[in-house]
C-alpha positions as CSV (number, residue, x, y, z in Angstrom):
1,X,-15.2,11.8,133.8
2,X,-15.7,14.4,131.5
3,X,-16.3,15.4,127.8
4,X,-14.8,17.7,125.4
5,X,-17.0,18.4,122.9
6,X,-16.1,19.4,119.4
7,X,-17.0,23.2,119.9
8,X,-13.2,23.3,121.8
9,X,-11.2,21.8,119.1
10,X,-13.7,24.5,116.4
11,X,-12.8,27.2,118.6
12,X,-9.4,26.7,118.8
13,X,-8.6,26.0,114.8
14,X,-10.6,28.7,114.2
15,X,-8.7,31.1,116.1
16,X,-5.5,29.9,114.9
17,X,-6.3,31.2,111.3
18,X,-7.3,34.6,112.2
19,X,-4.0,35.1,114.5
20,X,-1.8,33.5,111.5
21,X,-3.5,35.9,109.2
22,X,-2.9,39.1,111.2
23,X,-0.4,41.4,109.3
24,X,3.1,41.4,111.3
25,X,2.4,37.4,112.8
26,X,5.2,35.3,111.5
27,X,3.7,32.1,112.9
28,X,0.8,30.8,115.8
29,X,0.5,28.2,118.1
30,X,-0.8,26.4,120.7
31,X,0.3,24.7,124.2
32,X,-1.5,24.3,127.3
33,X,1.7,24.1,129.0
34,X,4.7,26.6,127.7
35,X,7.9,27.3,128.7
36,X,7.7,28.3,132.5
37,X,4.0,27.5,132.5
38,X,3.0,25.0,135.0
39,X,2.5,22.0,133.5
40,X,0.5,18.5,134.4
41,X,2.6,15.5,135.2
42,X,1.6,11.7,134.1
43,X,3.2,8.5,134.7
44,X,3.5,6.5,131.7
45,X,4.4,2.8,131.1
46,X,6.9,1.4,127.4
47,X,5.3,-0.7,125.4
48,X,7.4,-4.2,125.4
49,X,10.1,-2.9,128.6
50,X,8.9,-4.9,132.0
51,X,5.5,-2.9,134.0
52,X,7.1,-1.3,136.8
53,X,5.0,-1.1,140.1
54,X,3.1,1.8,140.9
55,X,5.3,3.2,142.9
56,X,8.3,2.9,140.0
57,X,6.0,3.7,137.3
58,X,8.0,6.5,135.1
59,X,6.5,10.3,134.9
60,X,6.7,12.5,133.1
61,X,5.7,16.2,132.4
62,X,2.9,16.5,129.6
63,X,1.7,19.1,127.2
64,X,-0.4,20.2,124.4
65,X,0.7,21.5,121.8
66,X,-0.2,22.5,117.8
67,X,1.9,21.9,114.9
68,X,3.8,25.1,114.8
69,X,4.9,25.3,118.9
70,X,8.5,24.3,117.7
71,X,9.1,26.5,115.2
72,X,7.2,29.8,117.2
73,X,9.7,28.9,120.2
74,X,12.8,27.7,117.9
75,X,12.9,24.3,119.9
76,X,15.6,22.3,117.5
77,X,14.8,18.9,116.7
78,X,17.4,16.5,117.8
79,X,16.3,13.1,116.0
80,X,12.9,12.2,114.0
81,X,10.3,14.6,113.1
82,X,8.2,17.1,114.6
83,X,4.6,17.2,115.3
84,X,2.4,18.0,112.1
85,X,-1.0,18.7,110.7
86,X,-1.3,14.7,109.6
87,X,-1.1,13.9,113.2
88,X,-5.2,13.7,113.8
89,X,-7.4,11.3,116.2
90,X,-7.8,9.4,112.6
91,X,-4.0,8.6,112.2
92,X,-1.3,6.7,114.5
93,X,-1.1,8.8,117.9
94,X,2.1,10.4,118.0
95,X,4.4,11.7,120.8
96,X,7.7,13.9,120.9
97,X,9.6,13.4,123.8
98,X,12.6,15.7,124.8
99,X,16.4,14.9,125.7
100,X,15.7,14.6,129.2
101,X,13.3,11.6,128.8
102,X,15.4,10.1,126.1
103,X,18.4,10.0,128.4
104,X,16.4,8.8,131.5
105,X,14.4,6.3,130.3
106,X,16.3,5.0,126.8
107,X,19.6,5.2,127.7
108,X,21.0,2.4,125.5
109,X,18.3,2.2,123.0
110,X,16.6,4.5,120.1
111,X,13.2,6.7,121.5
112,X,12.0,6.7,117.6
113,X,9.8,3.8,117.2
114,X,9.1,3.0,120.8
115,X,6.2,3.2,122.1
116,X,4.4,4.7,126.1
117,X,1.1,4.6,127.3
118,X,0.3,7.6,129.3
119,X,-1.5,7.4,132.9
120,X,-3.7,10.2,133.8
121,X,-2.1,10.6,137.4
122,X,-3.5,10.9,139.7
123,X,-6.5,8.8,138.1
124,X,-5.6,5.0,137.8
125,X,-7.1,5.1,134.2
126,X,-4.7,5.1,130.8
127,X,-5.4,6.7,127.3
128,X,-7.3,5.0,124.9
129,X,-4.5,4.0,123.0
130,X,-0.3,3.9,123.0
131,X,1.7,7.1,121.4
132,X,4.3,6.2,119.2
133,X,7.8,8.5,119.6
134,X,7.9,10.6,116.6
135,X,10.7,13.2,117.5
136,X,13.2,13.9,120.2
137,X,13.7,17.8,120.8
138,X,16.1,20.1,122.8
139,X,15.3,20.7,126.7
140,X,14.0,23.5,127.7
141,X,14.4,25.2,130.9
142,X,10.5,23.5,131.8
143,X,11.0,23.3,136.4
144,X,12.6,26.9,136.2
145,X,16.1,28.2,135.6
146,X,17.5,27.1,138.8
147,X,17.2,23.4,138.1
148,X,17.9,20.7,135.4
149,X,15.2,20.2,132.6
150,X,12.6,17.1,133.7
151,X,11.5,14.5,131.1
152,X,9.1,16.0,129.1
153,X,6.0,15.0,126.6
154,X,4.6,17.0,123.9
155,X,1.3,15.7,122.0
156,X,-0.2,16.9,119.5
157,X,-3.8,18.8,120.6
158,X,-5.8,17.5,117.8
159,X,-4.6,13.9,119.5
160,X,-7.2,13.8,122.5
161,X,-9.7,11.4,124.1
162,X,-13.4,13.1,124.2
163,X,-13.6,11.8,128.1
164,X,-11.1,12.8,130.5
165,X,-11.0,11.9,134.0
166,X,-11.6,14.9,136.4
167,X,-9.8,18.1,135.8
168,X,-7.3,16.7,133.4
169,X,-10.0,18.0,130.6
170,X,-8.8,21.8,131.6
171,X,-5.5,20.5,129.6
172,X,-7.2,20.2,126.5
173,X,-9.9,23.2,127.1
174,X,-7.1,26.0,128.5
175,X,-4.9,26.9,125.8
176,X,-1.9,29.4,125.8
177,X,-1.5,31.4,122.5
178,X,1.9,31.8,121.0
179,X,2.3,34.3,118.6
180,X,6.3,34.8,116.6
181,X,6.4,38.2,115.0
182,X,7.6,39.4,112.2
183,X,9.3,42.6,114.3
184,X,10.2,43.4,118.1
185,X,8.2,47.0,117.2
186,X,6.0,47.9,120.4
187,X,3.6,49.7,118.0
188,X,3.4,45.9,116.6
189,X,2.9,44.2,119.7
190,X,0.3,46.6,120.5
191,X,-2.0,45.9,118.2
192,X,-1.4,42.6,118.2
193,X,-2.6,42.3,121.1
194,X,-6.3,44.2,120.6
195,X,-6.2,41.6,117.4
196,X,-6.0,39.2,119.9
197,X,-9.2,40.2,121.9
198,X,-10.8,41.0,118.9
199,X,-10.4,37.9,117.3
200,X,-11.6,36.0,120.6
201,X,-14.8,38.1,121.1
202,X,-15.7,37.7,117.2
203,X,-15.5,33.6,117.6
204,X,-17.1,33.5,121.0
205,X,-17.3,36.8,123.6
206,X,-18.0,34.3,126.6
207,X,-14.3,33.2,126.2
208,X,-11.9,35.1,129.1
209,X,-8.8,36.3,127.9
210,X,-6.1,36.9,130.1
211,X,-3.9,39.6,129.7
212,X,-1.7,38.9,126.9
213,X,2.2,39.2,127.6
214,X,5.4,39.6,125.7
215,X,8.2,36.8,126.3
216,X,10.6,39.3,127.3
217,X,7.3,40.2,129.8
218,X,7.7,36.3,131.1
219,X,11.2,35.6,131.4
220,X,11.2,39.2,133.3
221,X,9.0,37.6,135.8
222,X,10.2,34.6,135.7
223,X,13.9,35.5,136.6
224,X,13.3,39.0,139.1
225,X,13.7,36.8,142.2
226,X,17.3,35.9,140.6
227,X,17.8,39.6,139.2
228,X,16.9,41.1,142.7
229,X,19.3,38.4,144.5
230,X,22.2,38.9,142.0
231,X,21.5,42.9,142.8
232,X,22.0,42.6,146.0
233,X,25.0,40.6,145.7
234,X,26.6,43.4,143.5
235,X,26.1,46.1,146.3
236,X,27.7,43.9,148.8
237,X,30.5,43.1,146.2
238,X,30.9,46.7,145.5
239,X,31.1,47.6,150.0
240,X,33.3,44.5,149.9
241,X,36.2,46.1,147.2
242,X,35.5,49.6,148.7
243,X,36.7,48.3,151.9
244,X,39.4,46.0,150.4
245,X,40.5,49.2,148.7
246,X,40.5,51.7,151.7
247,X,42.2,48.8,154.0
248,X,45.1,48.2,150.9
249,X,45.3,52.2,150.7
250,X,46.0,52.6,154.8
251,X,48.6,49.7,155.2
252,X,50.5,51.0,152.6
253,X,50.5,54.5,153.7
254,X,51.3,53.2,157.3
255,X,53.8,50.9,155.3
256,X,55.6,54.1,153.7
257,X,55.6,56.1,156.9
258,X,56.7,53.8,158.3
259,X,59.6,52.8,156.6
260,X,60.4,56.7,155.4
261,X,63.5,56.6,157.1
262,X,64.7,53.2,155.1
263,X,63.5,54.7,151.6
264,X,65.8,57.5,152.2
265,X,68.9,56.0,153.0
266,X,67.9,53.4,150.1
267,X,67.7,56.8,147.7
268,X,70.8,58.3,148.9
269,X,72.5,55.1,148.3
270,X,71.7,55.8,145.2
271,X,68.3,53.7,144.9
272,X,66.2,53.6,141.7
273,X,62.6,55.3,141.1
274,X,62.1,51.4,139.9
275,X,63.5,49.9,143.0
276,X,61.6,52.1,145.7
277,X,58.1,51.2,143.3
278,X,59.0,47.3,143.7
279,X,59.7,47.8,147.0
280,X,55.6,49.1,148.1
281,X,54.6,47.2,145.5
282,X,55.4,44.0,146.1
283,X,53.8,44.4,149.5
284,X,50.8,45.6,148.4
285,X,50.8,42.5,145.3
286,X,52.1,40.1,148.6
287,X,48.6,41.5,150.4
288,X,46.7,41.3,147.6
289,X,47.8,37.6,146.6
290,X,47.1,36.2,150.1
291,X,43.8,37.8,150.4
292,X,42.9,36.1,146.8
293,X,43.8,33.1,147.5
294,X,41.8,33.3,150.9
295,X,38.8,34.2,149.1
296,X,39.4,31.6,146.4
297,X,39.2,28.8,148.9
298,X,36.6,30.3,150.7
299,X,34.3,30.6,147.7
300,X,35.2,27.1,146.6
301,X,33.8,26.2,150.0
302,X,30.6,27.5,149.9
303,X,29.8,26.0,146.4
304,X,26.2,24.7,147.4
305,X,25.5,28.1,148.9
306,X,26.4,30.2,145.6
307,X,25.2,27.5,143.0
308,X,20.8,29.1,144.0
309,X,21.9,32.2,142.7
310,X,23.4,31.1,139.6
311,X,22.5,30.4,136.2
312,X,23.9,29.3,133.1
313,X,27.3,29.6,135.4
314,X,29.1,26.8,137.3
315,X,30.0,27.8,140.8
316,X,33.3,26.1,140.4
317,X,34.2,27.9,136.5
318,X,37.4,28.5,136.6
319,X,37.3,31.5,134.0
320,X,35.1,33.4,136.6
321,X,37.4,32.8,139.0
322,X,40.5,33.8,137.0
323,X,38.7,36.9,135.6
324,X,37.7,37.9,139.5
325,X,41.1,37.5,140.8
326,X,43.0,39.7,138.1
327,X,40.5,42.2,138.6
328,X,41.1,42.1,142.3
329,X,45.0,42.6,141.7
330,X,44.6,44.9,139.5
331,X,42.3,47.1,142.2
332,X,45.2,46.4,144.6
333,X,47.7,48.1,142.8
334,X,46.2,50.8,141.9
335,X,44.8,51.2,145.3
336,X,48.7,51.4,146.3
337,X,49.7,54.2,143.6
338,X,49.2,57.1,145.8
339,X,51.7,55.7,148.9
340,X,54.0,54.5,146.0
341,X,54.1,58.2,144.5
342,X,54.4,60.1,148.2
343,X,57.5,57.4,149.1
344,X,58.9,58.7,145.5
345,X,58.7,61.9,146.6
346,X,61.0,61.5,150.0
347,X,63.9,63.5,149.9
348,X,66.9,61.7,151.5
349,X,68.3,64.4,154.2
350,X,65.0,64.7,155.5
351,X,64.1,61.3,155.3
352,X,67.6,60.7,157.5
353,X,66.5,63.1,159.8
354,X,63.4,61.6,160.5
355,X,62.8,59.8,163.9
């Protein structure tokens, strides 16, 4: 077990009020667990629903947070309230829990009211006292953007036992610092973030600071594995309609040369511009459908494979494919302009006397 003396809660409140004070900060916050942040997990038990065994007992992921985390990350509030200043060790311990956990684990029932007992996994010992459910909020993408969000706990930090088993207490003592501004101005963000230092080193200069970073700076890092994969995607995509376009372009010059001799008599039968055009182009459109509805099925079949590389996309959306295949016909016709013009361009006695 260890303690958490009063000096962290100081520090932290302390800090708080120099950050919200700073010219340009719209609001400040705390979490020990933000948005792609790794977070602890806990099992939990509801108060007055059968104790499941160990092994069923529900989890959930946990986090810190101060009064203003909502509104610095514009995390709507579904049902209840949020976490406030009133929410003290002194006063009823309070919990918001998000839509994920509602869903999973109140299904047919109302969250507000209820009230969990959290387990500090994987220590077999249980806070000193229940949380009440306060607030449901919207999910956030908390396992990363490649999976659904996970039932989710947020707790107020001013909420906390003074003993913590084991390395839980780094929860309480590690805090991330969330600062909303006013403006998106680098010059801003700058000195922001010397404020930042300075206002650390002025409370206590034993404190480490990591290097501060924008979220534009985290969701960058957070998403280059998918930026890099849908990059390299592209190029392929691009090689892939290159080729489709060069292979479209050579059948249906083969297809005119081919067929020179026919075009001819067709035009000195008195054939239309309009009917030799529909003529190479309804081969090339023929070609083109075939090979979309090929890829279509193909695609559909390798759902699993192209749902990792997507997000905020179903593999199956029917828009995206409808977009994709009109642009693909599209390609295909123009790809067939040239041969369409040259077989235009065929004059019939030569054409007649072609072998």
């Amino acid at each position: 077990m260890e303690n958490s003396t009063p000096n962290v809660d100081a520090f932290y409140r302390e800090l708080l009020q120099k950050l919200t004070a700073l010219p340009g900060v719209a609001s400040a916050s705390l979490a020990s667990a933000p948005p792609q942040g790794m977070a602890r997990e806990f099992g939990f038990t509801i108060l007055g629903h059968p104790v499941p065994s160990a092994e069923d007992r529900p989890r959930t992921g946990y986090g810190e947070v101060s009064a203003q985390y909502f509104e610095t990350l514009r995390i709507p509030l579904r049902k209840g309230r949020l976490l406030n200043e009133h929410d003290t060790a002194s006063s009823q311990w309070t919990v918001v829990i998000n839509e994920a956990l509602a869903r999973k684990y109140f299904p047919n029932e109302d969250p507000i009211g209820q009230q969990i007992r959290l387990r500090f996994e994987p220590y077999p010992i249980e806070e000193d006292r229940p949380r009440q459910i306060v607030g449901v909020v919207a999910d956030v993408k908390n396992a990363g953007l490649d999976h659904e969000s996970w039932p989710f706990v947020y707790v107020s930090s001013l909420q906390q036992q003074s003993v913590l088993p084991g390395g839980t207490i780094l929860v309480h003592t590690s805090q991330s610092i969330l600062l909303k501004l006013k403006s998106g101005d680098k010059g801003l963000e700058s000195q922001t973030f010397s404020a930042m230092r300075r206002g650390v080193a002025e409370i206590d200069p034993n404190i480490p600071l990591l290097d501060p970073m924008t979220l534009d700076g985290l969701r960058n890092l957070v998403i280059g594995d998918f930026r890099f994969y849908r990059n390299l995607l592209g190029l392929f995509a691009g090689i892939a309609l290159l080729l489709a376009v060069i292979g479209i372009y050579g059948v249906m010059s083969h297809f005119v040369s081919a067929r020179t001799r026919e075009i001819g008599i067709r035009m000195a039968l008195g054939a239309r511009t309009g009917d030799v055009l529909e003529m190479v182009g309804g081969v090339g459109l023929k070609l083109c459908a075939i090979g979309v509805a090929l890829g279509t099925v193909l695609a559909a079949g390798l759902t699993r494979l192209i749902a990792t590389f997507l997000y905020g996309v179903k593999p199956t959306d029917p828009t995206t494919y409808a977009i994709v295949g009109v642009g693909l016909v599209v390609v295909a016709l123009a790809a067939c302009l040239i041969p369409a013009h040259r077989a235009l361009k065929v004059d019939p006695m030569v054409a007649l006397r072609h072998e």
